[in-house]
N, C-alpha and C positions, 0 to 999 in steps of 0.2 A: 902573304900569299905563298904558296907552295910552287916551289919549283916547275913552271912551265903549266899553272893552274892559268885560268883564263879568270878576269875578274869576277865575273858575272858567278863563277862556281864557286871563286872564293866567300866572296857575300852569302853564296846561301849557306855550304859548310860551317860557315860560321856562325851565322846565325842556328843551325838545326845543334851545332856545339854547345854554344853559349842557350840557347834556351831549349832545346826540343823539338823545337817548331818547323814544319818541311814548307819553305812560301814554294811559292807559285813563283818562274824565271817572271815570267807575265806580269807580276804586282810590281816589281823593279823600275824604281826609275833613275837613272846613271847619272852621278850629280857633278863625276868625273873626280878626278885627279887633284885636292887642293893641299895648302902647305898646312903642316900640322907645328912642327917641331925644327928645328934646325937642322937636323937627322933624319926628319923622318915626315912623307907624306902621305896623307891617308885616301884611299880610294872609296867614295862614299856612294852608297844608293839610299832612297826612301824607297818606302812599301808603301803603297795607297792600297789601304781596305776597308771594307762597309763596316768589319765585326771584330772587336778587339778579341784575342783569345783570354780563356778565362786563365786566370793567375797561377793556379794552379795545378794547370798543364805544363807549366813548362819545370824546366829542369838542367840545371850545367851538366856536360859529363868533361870538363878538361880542365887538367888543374892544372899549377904553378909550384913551386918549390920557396918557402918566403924567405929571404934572403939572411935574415936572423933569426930565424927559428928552425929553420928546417923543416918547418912543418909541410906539408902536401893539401893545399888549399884550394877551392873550387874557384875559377877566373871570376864567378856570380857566384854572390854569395843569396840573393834576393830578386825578388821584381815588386814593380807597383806602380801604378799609371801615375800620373802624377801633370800637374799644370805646366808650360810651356816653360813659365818664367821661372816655377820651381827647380825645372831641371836644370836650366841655367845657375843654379844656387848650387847645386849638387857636382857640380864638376869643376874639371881644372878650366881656366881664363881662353887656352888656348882651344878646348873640346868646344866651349861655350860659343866662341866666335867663329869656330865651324859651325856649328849648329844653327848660328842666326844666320851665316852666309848660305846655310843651305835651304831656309827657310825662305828666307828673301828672295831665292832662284826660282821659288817655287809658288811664291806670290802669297804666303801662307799669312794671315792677320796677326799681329801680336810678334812679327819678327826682327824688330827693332831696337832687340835687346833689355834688357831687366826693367824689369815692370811694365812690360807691355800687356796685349790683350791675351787672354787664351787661346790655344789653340785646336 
């Protein structure tokens, strides 16, 4: 978050950065404040929506600098819907166990952790 940003803006910023996309403040829902890292906690919301956007809409515009190459890289390099328990597959232990915590908040099927149902 940006200095004296209110969460709620940081979340969409972020998201209209990382993919394109402008939600609605309205789709938001505050999952609040959970521990991520030893360092560091992350301020979570979900979007509840009827219509996935198509894939192809979206688009990074902010990059990173990679710390052995030098290179100037987009934070997304990709997107792709993908199954509840896949994405669990796809990330670090720590992302992963936010994810089923925020599931589970939200009473969503299959958030029980790896191999569970779809979502």
């Amino acid at each position: 978050m940006e200095e004296g940003e209110h969460p709620v803006d940081a979340c969409l910023r972020e998201v209209r950065e990382e993919t394109g996309l402008n939600l609605d403040p309205s789709q938001l829902k505050d999952m609040g404040v959970l521990p991520y890292l030893k360092t560091k906690d992350l301020h979570l919301f979900v979007c509840r929506t009827d219509e996935l956007p198509p894939l192809d809409a979206m688009a990074c515009t902010t990059y990173f600098v990679h710390a052995r190459s030098g290179k100037r890289l987009p934070e997304v390099d990709g997107y792709r819907y993908i199954r509840f328990e896949e994405a669990e597959e796809r990330m670090t232990a720590n992302m992963a166990c936010l994810l089923r915590h925020a599931a589970s908040l939200l009473g969503l099927p299959g958030s029980g952790g790896r191999g569970g149902q779809q979502t």
